[in-house]
C-alpha positions in Angstrom: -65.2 54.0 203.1 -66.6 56.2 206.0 -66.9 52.5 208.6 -63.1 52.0 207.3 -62.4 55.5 208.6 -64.6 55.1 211.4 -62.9 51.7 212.7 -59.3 52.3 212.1 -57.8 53.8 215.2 -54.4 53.9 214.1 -55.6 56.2 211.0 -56.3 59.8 210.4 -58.6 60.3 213.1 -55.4 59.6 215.8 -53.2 62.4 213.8 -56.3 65.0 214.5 -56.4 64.7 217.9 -52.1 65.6 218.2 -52.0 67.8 215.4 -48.5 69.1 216.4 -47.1 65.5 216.2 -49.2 64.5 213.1 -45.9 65.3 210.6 -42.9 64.4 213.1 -41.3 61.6 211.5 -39.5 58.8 213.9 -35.9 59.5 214.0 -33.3 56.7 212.9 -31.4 57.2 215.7 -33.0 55.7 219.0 -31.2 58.0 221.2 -32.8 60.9 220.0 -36.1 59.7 220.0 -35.7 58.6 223.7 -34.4 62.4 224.6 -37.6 64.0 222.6 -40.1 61.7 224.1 -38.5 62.6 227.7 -38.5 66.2 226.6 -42.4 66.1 225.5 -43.4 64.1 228.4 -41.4 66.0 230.9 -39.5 63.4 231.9 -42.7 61.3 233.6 -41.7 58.8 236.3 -43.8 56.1 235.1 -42.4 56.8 231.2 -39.9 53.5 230.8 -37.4 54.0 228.5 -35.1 50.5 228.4 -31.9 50.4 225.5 -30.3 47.3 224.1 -26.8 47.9 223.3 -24.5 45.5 220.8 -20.8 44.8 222.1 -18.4 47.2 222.0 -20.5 50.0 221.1 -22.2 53.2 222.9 -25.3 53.8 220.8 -28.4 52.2 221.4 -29.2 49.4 218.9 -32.8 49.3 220.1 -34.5 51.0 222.8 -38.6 49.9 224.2 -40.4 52.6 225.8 -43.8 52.0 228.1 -45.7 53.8 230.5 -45.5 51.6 234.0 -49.1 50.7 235.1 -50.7 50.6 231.1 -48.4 47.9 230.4 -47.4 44.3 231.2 -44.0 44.8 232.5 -43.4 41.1 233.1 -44.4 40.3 229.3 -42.0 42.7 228.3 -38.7 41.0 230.5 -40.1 37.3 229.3 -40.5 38.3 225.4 -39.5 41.4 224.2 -36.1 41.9 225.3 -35.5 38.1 225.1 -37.1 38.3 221.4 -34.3 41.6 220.6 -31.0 39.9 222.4 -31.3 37.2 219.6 -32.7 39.2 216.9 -30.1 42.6 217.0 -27.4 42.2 214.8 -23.8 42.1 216.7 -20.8 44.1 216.6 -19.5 46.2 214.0 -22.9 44.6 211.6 -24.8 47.2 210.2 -29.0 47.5 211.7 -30.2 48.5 208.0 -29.8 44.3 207.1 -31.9 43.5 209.9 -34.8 41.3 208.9 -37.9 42.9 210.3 -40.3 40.4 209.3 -38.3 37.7 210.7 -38.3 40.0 213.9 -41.9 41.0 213.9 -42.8 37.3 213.3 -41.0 36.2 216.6 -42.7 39.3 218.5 -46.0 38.4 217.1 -45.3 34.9 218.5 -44.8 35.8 222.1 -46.5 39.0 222.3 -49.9 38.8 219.8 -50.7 41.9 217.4 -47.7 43.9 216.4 -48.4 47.0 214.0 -45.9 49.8 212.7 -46.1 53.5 212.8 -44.2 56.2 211.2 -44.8 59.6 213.0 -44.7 60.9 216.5 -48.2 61.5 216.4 -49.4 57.8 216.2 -46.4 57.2 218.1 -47.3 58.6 221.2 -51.2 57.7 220.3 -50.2 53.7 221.2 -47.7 54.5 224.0 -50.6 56.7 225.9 -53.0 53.7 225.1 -50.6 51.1 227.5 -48.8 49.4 223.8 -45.0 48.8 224.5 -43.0 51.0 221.6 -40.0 49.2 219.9 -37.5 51.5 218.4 -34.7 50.0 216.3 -31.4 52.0 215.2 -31.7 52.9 211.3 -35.4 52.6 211.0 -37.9 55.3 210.3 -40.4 53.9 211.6 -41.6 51.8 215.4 -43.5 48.7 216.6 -46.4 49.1 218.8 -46.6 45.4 220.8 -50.4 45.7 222.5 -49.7 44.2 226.1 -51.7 46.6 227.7 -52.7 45.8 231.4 -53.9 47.9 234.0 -56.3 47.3 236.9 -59.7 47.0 236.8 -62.6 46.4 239.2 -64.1 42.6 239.0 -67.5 42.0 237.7 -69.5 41.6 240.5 -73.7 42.3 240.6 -74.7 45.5 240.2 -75.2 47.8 243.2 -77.9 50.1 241.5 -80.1 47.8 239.1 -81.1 44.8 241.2 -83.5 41.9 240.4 -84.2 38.8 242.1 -84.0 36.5 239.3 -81.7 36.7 236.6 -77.9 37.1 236.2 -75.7 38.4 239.0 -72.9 40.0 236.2 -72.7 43.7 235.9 -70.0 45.6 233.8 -67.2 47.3 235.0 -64.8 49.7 233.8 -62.8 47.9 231.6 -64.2 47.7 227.9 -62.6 44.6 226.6 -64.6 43.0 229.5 -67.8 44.6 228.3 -67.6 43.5 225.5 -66.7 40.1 226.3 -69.7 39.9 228.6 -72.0 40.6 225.5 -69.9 38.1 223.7 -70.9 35.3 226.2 -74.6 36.1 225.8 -74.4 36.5 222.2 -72.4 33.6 220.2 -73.2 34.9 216.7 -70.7 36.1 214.0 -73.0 39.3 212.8 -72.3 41.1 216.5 -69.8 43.6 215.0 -67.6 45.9 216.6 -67.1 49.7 215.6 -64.5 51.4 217.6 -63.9 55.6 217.7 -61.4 57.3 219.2 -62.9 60.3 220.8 -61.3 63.5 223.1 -58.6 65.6 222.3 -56.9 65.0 225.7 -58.8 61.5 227.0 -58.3 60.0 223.6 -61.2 57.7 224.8 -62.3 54.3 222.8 -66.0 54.3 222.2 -67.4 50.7 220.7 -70.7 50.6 218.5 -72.1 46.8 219.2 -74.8 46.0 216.7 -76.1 42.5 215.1 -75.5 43.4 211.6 -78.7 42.6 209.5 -81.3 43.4 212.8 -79.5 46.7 213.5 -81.5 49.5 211.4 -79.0 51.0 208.8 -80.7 54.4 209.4 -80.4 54.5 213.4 -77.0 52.5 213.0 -75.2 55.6 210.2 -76.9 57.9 212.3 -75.3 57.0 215.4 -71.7 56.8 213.8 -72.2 60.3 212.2 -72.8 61.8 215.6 -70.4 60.3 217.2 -68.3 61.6 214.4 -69.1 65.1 215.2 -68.2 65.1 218.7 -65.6 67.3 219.3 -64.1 68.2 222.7 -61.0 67.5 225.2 -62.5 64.5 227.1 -64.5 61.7 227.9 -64.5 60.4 231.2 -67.6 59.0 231.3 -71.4 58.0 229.3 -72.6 60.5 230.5 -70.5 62.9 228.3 -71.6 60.6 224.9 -75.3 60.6 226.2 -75.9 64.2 226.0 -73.8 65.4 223.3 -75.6 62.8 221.1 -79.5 62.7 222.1 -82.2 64.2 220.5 -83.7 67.0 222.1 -81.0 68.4 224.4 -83.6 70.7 226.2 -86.2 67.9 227.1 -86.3 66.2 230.7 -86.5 63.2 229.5 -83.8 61.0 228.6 -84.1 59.5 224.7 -80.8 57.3 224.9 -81.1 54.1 227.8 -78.3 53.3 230.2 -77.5 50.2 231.5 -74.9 47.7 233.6 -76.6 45.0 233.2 -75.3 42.6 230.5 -78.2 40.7 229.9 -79.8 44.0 229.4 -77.8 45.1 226.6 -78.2 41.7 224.9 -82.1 42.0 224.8 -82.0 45.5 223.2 -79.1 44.1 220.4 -81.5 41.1 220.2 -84.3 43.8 219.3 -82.0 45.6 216.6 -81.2 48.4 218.5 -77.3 49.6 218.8 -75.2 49.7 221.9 -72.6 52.6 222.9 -69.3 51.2 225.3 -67.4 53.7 226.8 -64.1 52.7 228.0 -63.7 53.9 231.8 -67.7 53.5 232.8 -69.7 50.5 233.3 -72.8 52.1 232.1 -73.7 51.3 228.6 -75.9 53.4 226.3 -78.8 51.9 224.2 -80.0 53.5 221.0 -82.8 54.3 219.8 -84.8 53.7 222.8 -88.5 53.7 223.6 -90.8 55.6 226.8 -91.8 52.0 227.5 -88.2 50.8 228.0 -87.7 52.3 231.0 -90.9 50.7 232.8 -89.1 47.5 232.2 -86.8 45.5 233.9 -84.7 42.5 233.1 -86.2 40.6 235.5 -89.9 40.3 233.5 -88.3 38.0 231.3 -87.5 35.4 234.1 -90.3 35.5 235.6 -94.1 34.3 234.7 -95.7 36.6 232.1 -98.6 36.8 234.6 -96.9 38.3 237.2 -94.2 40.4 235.3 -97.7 42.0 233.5 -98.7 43.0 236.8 -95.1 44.4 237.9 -94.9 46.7 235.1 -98.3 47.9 235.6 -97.7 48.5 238.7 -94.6 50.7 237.8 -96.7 52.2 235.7 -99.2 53.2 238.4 -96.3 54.2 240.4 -95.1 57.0 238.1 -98.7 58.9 237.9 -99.2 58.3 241.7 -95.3 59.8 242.1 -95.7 62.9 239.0 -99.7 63.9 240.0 -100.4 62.6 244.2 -99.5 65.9 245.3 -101.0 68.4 242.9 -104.2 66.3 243.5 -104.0 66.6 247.3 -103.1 70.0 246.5 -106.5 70.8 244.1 -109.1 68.7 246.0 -108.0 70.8 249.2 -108.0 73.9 247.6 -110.3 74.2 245.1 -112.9 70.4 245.0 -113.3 69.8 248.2 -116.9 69.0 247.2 -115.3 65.9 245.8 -114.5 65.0 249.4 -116.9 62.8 251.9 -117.9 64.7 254.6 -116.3 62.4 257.0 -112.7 62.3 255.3 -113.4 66.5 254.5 -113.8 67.0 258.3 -110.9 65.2 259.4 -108.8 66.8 257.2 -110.2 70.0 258.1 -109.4 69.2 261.8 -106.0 68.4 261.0 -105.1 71.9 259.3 -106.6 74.0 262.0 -103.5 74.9 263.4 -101.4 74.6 260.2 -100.2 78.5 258.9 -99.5 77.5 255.5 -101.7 76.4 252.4 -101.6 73.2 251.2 -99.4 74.2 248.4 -96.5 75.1 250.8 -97.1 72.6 253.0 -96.2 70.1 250.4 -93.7 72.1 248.8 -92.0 72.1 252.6 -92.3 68.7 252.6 -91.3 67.2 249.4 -87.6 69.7 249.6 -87.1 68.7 252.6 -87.6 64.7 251.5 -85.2 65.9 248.1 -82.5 67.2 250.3 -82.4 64.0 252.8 -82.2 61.6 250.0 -79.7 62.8 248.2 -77.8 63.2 251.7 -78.7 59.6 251.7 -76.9 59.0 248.4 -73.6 61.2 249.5 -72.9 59.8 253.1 -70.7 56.8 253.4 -72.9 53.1 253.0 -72.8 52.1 256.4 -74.7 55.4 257.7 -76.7 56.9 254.7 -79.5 54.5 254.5 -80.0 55.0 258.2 -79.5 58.9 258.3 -82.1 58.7 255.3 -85.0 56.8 256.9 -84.8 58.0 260.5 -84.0 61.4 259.4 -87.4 62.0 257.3 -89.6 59.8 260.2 -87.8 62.3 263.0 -88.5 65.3 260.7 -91.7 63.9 259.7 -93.2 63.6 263.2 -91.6 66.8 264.4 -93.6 68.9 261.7 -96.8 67.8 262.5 -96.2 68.0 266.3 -94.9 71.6 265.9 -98.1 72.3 263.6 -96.0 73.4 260.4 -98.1 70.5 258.4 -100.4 68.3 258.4 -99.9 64.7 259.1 -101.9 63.8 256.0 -99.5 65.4 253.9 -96.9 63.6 255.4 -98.7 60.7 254.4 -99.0 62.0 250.7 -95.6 63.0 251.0 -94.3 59.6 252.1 -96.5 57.6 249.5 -95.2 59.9 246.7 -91.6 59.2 247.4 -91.9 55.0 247.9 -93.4 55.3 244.6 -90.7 56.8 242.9 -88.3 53.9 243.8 -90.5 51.3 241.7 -89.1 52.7 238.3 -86.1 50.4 237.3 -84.0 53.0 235.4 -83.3 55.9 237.7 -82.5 58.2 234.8 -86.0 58.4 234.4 -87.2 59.1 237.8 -85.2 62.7 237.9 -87.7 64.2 235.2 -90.8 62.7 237.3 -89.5 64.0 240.2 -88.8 67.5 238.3 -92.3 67.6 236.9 -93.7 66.5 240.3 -92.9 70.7 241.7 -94.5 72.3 238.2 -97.8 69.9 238.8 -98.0 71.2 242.1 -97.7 74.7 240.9 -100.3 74.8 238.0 -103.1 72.6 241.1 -102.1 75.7 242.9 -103.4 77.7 240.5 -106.0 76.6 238.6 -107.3 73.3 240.2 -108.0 70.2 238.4 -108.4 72.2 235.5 -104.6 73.0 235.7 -103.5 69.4 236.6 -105.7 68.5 233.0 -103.9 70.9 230.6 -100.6 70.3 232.1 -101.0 66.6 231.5 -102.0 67.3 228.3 -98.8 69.8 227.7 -96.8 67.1 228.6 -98.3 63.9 226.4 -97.8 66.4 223.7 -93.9 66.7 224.3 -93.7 62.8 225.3 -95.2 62.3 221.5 -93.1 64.5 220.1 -89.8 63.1 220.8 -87.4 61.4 218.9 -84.6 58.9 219.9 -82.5 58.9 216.5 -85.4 59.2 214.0 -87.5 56.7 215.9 -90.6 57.9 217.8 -89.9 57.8 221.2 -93.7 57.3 222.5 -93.7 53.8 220.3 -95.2 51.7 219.7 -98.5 53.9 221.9 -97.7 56.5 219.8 -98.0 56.3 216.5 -99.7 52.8 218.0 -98.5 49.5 216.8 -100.4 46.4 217.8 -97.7 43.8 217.0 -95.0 45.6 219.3 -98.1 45.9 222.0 -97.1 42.5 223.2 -93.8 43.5 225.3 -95.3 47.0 225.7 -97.5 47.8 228.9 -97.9 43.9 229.6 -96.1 41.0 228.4 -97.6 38.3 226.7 -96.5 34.7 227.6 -93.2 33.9 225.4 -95.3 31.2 223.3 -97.0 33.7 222.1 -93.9 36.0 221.0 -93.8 35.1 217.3 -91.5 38.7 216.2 -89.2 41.2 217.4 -90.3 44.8 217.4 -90.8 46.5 214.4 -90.2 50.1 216.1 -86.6 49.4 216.3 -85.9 47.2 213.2 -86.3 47.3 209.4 -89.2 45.9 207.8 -86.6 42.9 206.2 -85.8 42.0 209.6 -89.2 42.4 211.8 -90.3 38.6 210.5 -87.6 36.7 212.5 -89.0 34.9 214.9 -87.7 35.3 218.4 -88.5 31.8 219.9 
C-alpha cells in the first residue's frame, strides 16, 4: 500500500500540494470553468483556452485548455479537435448521451494515455505538468491527454566528468530521457520505476530507479520514506534532494554520489544500489554510496585492470598529497627541520631570508589567493577563464617571490597541492579536501607533526563513523570486507570478478555472478 501511494501521481499526494483546490469539483458547464481557470491563473498569456461549439448554439459544447510551450500544439490541431468535431453531439442533442468511452477510445488512439479527474486540484496538477485538459458540457469531471513537449538540451558528452574511453552520452535535463538512457544500458524487466511528486510550488517529479531483487529492501524503503518527508516549496535542482535526504547533514563529506554519466548510474544499479532522477537537472544521485566510490571513475572499467589499479592509486596519493602537502611543509619548517638535509635545509633557509611572514601565512597567502583565481576561473565566460586562471596564478606566482612576500618553494608546494586536487573524478568530493586542507595547516602550525597525527586520526574517526542510509560509508575498509576488496583500492582483472558487492546488497543477492 505505501509504493501504491508512493507511485500514483495523480493520487492524494497531488491534492496536498493545492490544498485550496483539493475539494473544487469541475463544473458542468465549460464556460465557467474556462472563466475560473482564467481568474486563478490571472489570465496567463501562454494559458490556451480553445471552445467547440455545436450549430446554432452559444454555449461551449467542449472546450481544451493547455499552457503553450508544455504542450504539443500541433498534436492538439491534428487529433484532438479533429477527434471532438466527430464525436460532440449536434444541435439541439443533449451532451449527457455522449459516449465517453467511445470518445476516450478515439483520443487514446491518436493521442496515447488519457486519464480523468474530478476536482480542480488534480485539475490544474496535469495542466501545470504540460497534459492538454478536455472539458465536455454536462460532465463533472475532465480528460488529461499527456502530449507534453517542451525543449530540452540534446545529450551530448559531459563537460565536467570526462574519460577517454568509454561512452560519450551524458544526461540532460529532461527526465524521460534519463531514464531512457538507463533503459538502453539496462534491457531487463526488474529496473522499476518509482515516481514522487515533490514541492509545493515546483511540483517536481523525482524517479527511484532500482533492479528489483539486487536493490536492498532496507536502503530501498529507506530512501522512499525520506523522500516522503520532504516538505518544502521547490525543487529546482539535486542538489536540493541531496541534502535534505543524507545522513549526517553537518559532515563535509558527501554520503549520497552524483553523477551525468549514464553508464555510471548503470554500474551502481548493477551493484544494487538505488538511483534518484530529478526532473530539470542532469545530475543523478546514487544511494547508498561508499568513501571508495568517489576514487573511481568509469573509465577503469574500459581500461586494463593493470593500469586502471595504478590510476586509482594514484588518485588516492593525490588526495593525501592535496589534504596534508602543506601542513607538512608547514611542520618540517617550523618545528622538524632536523628531518631536513642540510643541503635542501640551507636552501630553503636562503630562500626565506627576506620573506616577513612564517611559513604558516605564507601558504595560507598562497593557497586563498590560488582559491579565489579558480573559482574566477569557473565564473568567467569559457573562452577567457581557463586562460585568466593559468596565467593569472603563474603572474601572481612569480610576482610574490620577486617582491619577497613568499618563498618560491612554497609556490612550488602550492602549485603541486592544487594539480593534485584535479585527479579526483567526482568534484563533490574535492570541496571537503580542500576545506580540511586550511584546518591541517592550522593544527602543523601549532603543534607540529604531532598535530598533523591527531588530526588525521580525528578525521579517520568521523570517515568511520558515517553512514550513507544505514550502510557504513568507510566500506568495505571499514568494517573490512575481503570479497568487496577486489573493486576497492585496485581492481582485479574482470576474470577474476566472480560477485557483486556485498556492502550494497542483501545476502540473497551477493552470489550473482557479474560475468
Amino acid at each position: 500500500m505505501h509504493q501504491q501511494q508512493f507511485t500514483n501521481r495523480s493520487s492524494n499526494n497531488d491534492n496536498q500540494m493545492l490544498p485550496e483546490y483539493a475539494n473544487i469539483p469541475i463544473d458542468p458547464a465549460v464556460e465557467n470553468n474556462l472563466l475560473r481557470l482564467r481568474r486563478d491563473m490571472g489570465g496567463s498569456d501562454d494559458l490556451v483556452m480553445r471552445k467547440i461549439h455545436n450549430e446554432g448554439m452559444n454555449m461551449a459544447a467542449a472546450a481544451v485548455v493547455y499552457i503553450d510551450g508544455l504542450s504539443n500544439a500541433m498534436a492538439i490541431n491534428q487529433y484532438i479537435f479533429d477527434v471532438l468535431d466527430y464525436s460532440l453531439p449536434r444541435y439541439g442533442e443533449d451532451t449527457s448521451t455522449l459516449d465517453t468511452g467511445a470518445l476516450a477510445k478515439k483520443l487514446l488512439n491518436g493521442m496515447g494515455p488519457i486519464r480523468t479527474v474530478s476536482d480542480l486540484g488534480s485539475l490544474y496538477q496535469s495542466l501545470l505538468s504540460g497534459e492538454a485538459i478536455i472539458l465536455l458540457r454536462g460532465h463533472q469531471y475532465a480528460y488529461c491527454a499527456d502530449i507534453r513537449e517542451w525543449k530540452g538540451r540534446d545529450v551530448t558528452e559531459s563537460t565536467n566528468q570526462t574519460s577517454i574511453r568509454g561512452p560519450r552520452e551524458s544526461f540532460t535535463e529532461t527526465l524521460r530521457t534519463n531514464t531512457s538512457l538507463i533503459r538502453r544500458k539496462i534491457k531487463d524487466p526488474r529496473l522499476w520505476l518509482e515516481t514522487v511528486t515533490i514541492g509545493h510550488l515546483t511540483k517536481t517529479d523525482v524517479t527511484l530507479m532500482y533492479i528489483n531483487g539486487l536493490a536492498k529492501p532496507s536502503v530501498l524503503q529507506m530512501v522512499r520514506d525520506r523522500l516522503g518527508k520532504i516538505k518544502i516549496d521547490g525543487i529546482l535542482d539535486s542538489g536540493y534532494i541531496e541534502e535534505l535526504i543524507e545522513d549526517n547533514k553537518w559532515s563535509l563529506f558527501p554520503t549520497v554520489f552524483n553523477t551525468e554519466l549514464p553508464d555510471n548510474v548503470a554500474s551502481q544499479l548493477l551493484e544494487g544500489r538505488v538511483a534518484i532522477l530529478v526532473e530539470g537537472t542532469p545530475n543523478v544521485l546514487i544511494a547508498p554510496t561508499q568513501m571508495v566510490t568517489f576514487f573511481q571513475s568509469t573509465e577503469d572499467y574500459y581500461q586494463r585492470s593493470f593500469y586502471a589499479s595504478l590510476l586509482r592509486i594514484l588518485r588516492f596519493g593525490s588526495v593525501f598529497i592535496s589534504l596534508l602537502f602543506p601542513s607538512l611543509y608547514i611542520a618540517i619548517t617550523t618545528f622538524h627541520r632536523d628531518m631536513l638535509p642540510a643541503s635542501l635545509l640551507i636552501s630553503l633557509a636562503a630562500q626565506r631570508e627576506g620573506v616577513p611572514f612564517p611559513a604558516f601565512f605564507e601558504a595560507l597567502i598562497m593557497e586563498i589567493t590560488f582559491e579565489i583565481l579558480r573559482e574566477a576561473g569557473l565564473r568567467m565566460p569559457r573562452a577567457i577563464g581557463q586562460a585568466v586562471s593559468v596565467v593569472g596564478t603563474l603572474v601572481i606566482g612569480q610576482a610574490a617571490v620577486e617582491a619577497g612576500i613568499v618563498s618560491a618553494a612554497m609556490v612550488i608546494v602550492v602549485s603541486v597541492t592544487a594539480i593534485s586536487t584535479f585527479t579526483l573524478p567526482a568534484y563533490s568530493m574535492s570541496i571537503p579536501v580542500r576545506i580540511l586542507r586550511f584546518a591541517f595547516m592550522g593544527v602543523a602550525a601549532s603543534f607540529g607533526l604531532f598535530g598533523i597525527i591527531m588530526g588525521f586520526f580525528v578525521l579517520m574517526l568521523h570517515l568511520c563513523a558515517l553512514r550513507s542510509f544505514g550502510e557504513p560509508f568507510m566500506s568495505p575498509l571499514s568494517p573490512y570486507m575481503h570479497t568487496d576488496m577486489q573493486d576497492a583500492l585496485f581492481r582485479l582483472p574482470r576474470w577474476l570478478m566472480f560477485k557483486r558487492p556485498d556492502s550494497s546488497m542483501g545476502a540473497s543477492s551477493s552470489r550473482i555472478r557479474k560475468n
